[in-house]
VEXMIFI-258816 format. One record per atom (N, C-alpha, C): residue in three letters; x, y, z. Coordinates in pm, whole numbers, plus 50000, padded with zeros to 5 digits. Layout:
N
ALAXYZ
...
***
This chain:
250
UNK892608573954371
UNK894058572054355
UNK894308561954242
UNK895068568154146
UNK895038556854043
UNK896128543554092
UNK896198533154024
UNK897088519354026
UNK898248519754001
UNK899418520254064
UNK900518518754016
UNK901368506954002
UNK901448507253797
UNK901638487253798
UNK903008489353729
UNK904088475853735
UNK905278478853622
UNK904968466753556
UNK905688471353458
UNK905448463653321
UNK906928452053355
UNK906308444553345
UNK907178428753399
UNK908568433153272
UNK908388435353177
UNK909198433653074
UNK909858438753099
UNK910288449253156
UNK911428452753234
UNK912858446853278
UNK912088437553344
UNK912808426053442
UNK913038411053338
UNK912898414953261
UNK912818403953167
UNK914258391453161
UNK915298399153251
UNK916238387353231
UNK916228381653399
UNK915208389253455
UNK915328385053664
UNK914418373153604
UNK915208366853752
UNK914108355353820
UNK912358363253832
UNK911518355253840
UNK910298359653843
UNK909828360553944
UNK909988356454054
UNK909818353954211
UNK910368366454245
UNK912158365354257
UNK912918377654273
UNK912318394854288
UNK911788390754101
UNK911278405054061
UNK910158409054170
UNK909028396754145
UNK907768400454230
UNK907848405354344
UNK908888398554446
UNK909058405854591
UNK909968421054590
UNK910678422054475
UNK911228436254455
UNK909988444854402
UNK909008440054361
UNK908258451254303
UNK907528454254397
UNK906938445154484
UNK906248447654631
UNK906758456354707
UNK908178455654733
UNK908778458054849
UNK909298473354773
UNK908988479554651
UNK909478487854595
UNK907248500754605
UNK906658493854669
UNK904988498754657
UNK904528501454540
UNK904468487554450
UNK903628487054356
UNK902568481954394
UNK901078485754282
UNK900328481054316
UNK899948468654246
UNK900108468454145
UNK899988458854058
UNK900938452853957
UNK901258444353872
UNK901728445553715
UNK901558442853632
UNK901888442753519
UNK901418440753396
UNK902168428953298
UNK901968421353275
UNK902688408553207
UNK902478409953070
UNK903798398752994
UNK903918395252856
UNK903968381052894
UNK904378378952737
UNK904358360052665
UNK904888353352784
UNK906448351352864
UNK906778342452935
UNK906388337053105
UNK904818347853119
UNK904388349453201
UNK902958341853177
UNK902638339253058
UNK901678332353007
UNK901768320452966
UNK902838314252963
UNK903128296152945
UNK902208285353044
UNK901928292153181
UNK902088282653233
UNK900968293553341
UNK899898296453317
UNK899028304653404
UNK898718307353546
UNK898388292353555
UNK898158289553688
UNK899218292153768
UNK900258283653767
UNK901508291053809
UNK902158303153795
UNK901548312953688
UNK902108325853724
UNK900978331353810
UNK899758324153863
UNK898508331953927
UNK899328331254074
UNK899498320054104
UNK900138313654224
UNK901308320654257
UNK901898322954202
UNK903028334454249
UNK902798346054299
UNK902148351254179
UNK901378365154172
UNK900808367954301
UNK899828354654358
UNK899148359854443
UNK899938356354579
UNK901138347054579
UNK901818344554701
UNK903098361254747
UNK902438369054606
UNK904078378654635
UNK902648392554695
UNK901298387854644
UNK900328403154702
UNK900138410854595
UNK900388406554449
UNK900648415654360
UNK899438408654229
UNK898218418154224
UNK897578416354091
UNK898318419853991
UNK897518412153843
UNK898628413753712
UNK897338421353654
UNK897238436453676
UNK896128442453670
UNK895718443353473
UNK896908439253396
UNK897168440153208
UNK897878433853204
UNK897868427953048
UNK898928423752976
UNK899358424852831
UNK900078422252770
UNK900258420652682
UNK900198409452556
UNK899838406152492
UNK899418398452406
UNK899708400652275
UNK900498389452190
UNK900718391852070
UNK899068390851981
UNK899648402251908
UNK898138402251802
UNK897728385151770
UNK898878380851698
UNK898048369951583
UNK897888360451701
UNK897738359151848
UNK897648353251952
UNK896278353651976
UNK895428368552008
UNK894528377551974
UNK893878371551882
UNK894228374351803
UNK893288367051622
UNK893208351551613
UNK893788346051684
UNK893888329451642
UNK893408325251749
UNK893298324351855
UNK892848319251959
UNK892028329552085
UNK891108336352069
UNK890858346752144
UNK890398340352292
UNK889848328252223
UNK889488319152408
UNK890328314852476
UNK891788310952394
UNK892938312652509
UNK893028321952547
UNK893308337352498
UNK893768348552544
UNK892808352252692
UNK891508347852631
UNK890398352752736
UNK890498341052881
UNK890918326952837
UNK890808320552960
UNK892028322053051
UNK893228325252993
UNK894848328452994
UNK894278341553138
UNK893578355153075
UNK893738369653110
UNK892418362453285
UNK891598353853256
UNK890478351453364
UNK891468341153468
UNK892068335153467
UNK892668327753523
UNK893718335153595
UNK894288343253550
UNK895518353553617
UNK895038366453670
UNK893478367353654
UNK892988378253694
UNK893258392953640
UNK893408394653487
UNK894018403953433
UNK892518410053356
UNK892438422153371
UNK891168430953303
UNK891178438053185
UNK893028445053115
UNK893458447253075
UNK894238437352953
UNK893568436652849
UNK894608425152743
UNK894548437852640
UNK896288438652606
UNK896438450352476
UNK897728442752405
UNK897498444552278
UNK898438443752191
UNK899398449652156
UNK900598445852146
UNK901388456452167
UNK902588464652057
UNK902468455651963
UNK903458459151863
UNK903398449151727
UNK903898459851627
UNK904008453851521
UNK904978455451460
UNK906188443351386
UNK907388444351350
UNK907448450451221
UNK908978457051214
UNK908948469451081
UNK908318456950954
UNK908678450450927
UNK907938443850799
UNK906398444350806
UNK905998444350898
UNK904218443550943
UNK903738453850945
UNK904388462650923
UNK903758477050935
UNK903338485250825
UNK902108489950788
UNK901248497650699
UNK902398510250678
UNK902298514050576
UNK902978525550483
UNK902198535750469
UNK900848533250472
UNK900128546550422
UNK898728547850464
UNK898118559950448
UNK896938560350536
UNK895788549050502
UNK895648542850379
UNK895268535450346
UNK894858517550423
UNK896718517650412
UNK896708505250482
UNK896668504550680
UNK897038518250717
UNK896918518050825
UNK895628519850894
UNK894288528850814
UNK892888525750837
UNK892558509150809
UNK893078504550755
UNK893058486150722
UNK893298479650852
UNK894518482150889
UNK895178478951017
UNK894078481551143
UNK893548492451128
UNK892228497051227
UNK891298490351244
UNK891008485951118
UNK889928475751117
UNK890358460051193
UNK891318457251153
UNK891558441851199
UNK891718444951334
UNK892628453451391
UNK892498457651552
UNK890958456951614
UNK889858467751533
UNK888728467351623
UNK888018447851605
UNK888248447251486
UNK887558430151486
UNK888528419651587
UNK889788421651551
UNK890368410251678
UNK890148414951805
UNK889628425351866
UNK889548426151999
UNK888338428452033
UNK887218424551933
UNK885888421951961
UNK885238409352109
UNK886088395252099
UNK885658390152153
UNK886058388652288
UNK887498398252297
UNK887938401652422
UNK886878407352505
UNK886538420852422
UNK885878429452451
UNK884418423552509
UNK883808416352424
UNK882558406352445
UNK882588399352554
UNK883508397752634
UNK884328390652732
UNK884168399452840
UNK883948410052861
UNK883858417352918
UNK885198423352993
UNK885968424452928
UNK887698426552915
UNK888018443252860
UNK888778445352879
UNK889578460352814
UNK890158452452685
UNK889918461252578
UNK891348458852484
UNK891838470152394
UNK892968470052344
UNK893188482852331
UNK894638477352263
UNK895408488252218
UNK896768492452149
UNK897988495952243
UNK898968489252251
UNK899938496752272
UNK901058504052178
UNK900958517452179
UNK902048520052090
UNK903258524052092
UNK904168526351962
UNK905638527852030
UNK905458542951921
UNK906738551251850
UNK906728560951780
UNK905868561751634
UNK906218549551592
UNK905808550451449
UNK903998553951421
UNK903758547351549
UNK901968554351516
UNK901838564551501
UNK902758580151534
UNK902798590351566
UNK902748598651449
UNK903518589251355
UNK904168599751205
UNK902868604751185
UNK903188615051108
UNK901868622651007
UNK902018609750903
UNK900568606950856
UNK900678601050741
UNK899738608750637
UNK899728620750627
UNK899608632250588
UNK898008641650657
UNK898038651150620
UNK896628656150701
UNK896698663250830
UNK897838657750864
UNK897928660151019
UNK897118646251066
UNK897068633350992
UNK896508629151075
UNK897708614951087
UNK897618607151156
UNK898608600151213
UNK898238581751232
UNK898618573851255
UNK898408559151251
UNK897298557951390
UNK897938563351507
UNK896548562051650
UNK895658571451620
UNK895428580551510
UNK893928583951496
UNK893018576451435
UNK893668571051330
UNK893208556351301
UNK892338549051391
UNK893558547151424
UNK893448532951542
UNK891728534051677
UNK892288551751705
UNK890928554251798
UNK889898557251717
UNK890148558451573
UNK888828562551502
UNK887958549451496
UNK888988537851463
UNK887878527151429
UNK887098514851579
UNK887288525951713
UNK886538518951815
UNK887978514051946
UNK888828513751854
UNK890118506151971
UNK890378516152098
UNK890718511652225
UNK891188517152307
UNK892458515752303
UNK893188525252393
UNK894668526652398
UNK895498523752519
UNK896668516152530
UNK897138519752651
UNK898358529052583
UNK898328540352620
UNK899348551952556
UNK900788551052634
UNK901778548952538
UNK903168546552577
UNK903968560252507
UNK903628564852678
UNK904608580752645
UNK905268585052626
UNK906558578752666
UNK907858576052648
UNK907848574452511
UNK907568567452419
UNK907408566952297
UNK906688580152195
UNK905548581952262
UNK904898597652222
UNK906098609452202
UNK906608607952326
UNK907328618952372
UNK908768617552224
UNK909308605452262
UNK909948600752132
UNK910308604051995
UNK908678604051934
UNK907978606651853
UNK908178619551797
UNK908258631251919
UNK908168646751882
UNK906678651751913
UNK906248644652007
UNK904508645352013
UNK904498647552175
UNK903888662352211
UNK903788664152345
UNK902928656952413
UNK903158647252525
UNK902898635652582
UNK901178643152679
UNK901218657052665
UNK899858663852720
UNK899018664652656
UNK899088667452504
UNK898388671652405
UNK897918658552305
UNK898908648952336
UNK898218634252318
UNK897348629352438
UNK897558634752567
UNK896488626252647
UNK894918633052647
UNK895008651552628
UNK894228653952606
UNK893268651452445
UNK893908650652340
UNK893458644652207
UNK892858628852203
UNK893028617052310
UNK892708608052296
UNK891848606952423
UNK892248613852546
UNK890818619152648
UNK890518602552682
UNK889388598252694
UNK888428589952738
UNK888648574852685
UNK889368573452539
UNK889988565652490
UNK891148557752529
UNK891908564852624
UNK893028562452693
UNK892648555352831
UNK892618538852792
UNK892638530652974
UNK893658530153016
UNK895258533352983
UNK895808533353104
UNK897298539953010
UNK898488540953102
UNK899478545653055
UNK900758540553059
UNK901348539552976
UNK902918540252997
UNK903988549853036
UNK904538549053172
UNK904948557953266
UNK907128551353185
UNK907448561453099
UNK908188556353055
UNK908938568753033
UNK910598574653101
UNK911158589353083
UNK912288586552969
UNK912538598552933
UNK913458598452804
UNK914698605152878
UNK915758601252876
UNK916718612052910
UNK917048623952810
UNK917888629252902
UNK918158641652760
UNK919138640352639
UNK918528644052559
UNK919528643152419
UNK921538635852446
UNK921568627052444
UNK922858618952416
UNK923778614752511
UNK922278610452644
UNK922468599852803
UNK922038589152776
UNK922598584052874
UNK921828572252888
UNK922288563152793
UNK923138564252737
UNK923488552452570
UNK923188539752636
UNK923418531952762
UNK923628519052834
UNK922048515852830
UNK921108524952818
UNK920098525552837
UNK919268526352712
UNK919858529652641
UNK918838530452456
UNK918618546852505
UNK919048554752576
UNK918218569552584
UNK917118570452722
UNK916558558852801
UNK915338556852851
UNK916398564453010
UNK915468563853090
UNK915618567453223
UNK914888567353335
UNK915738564853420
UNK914538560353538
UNK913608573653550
UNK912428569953603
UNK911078581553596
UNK911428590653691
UNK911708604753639
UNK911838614553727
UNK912968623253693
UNK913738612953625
UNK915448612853632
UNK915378619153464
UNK914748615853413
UNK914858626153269
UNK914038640553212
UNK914268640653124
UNK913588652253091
UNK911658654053063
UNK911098645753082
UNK909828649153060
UNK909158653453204
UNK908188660753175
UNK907488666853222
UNK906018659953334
UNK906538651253465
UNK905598643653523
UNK903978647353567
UNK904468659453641
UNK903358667553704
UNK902548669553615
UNK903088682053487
UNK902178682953400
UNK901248668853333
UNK902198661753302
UNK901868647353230
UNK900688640153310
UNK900708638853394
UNK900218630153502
UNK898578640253565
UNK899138650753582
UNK897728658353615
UNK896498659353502
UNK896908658153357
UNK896558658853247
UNK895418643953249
UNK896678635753284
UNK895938618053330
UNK894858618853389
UNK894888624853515
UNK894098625753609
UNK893048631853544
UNK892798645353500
UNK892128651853509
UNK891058643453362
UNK891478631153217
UNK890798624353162
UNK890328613353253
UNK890598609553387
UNK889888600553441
UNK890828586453461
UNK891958584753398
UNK892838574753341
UNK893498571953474
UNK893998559053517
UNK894228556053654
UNK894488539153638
UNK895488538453525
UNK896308526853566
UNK897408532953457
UNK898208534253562
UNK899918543753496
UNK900768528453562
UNK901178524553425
UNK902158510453388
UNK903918516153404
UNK904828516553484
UNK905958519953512
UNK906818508953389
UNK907858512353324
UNK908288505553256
UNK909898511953212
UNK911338507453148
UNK912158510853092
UNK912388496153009
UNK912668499652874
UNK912788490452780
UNK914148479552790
UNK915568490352865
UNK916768485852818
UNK917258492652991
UNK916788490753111
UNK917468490553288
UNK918978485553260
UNK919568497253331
UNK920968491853358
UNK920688480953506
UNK919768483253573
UNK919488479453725
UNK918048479653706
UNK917338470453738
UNK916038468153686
UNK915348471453825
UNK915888458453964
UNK915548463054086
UNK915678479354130
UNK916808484754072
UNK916808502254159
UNK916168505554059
UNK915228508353891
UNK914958514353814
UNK913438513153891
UNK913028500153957
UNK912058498253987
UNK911408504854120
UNK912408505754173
UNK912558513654337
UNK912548527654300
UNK913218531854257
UNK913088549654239
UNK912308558654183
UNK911488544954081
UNK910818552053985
UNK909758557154033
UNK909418544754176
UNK908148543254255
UNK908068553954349
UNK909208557054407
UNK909748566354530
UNK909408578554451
UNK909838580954309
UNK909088592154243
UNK908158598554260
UNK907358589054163
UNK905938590954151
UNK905448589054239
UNK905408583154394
UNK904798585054503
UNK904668594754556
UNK905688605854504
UNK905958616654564
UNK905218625554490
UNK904368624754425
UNK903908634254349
UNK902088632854353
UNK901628647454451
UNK899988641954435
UNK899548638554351
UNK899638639354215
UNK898988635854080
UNK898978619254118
UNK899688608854184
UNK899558600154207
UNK899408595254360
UNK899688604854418
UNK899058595554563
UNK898268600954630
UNK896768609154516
UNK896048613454616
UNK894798613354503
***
């Protein structure tokens, strides 16, 4: 049975306590943290573990990654996190061409060397722009998995993209440690929402999506919406979902 974790960022304007006993009481299994969850470790361990809830990933800014990898590593051992991925890069930071984005590949597989050495996951998170053709048919995450990196694949974004969220899980297969469980609504909902939707509630395709998961072996599916009108019910329904669906509870 794979892990079912949400991505804290979600909840990003809740109390942190709040969230944790809503995500419990909503049958998560785990979650996944960013930066304001990392100030102060110990105390987010102590929570974490007073609410029942491992922080099974997280997120980590790259040049965080690159500049200090023994914080990142004592930060991810201290909170009990197995999972450290990077997660984004701002439009000025971003490679133009196949050139610079095999470049980009490279500094990814070297900064997450000593994670890795660590005996840690590390890997990419991506949003659309990895997706473009940058001619060839070939794209910024072929790159990325060509030069050694693992992925945590953010589908919602794939899907985004114009990139069938099946045909990316089967193309990256074994490469893929875990997922972003993230629905799109349909063409011109959701505006309160940036387009996103609670899981189930939009147009992508779970069963298929999710059996696809299963069947590469992949078994930590990260629940997430970027822009929740209701973060607590986005968090509750999404779960009531996907619980409902053997691809995840069996």
């Amino acid at each position: 049975m794979p892990v079912l974790s949400y991505q804290l960022y979600t909840s990003r304007e809740a109390d942190h306590a709040a969230t944790l006993a809503n995500v419990k009481a909503a049958g998560y299994d785990a979650v996944e943290g960013f930066g304001p969850w990392f100030d102060d470790p110990a105390a987010s361990r102590d929570m974490l573990d007073a609410a029942g809830l491992p922080m099974a990933s997280g997120h980590f800014a790259l040049q965080m990654i690159e500049d200090d990898p023994a914080k990142v590593i004592d930060t991810a051992r201290t909170m009990g996190i197995g999972h450290v991925y990077a997660p984004f890069l701002m439009p000025g930071d971003r490679p133009t061409d196949h050139a610079g984005w095999e470049a980009f590949a490279q500094r990814l597989a070297q900064a997450g060397k000593p994670i890795v050495d660590a005996g840690l996951t590390f890997g990419w998170h991506n949003h659309d722009f990895e997706m473009v053709d940058l001619g060839g048919g070939v794209c910024a995450e072929d790159l990325i998995v060509g030069a050694g990196v693992s992925l945590e694949l953010d589908l919602g974004w794939v899907f985004r993209a114009g990139v069938d969220p099946v045909a990316a899980i089967n193309k990256y297969g074994d490469r893929i440690k875990a997922l972003h469980i993230k629905d799109r609504a349909a063409e011109g909902q959701n505006p309160d929402q940036d387009g996103w939707a609670t899981v189930g509630q939009g147009v992508m395709d779970w069963p298929a999506i999710l059996s696809a998961a299963r069947a590469q072996g992949i078994d930590l599916f990260v629940v997430e919406n970027d822009h929740p009108v209701d973060d607590a019910a986005f968090a509750a329904e999404s779960a009531t979902y996907l619980k409902s669906l053997p691809e995840v509870s069996a």
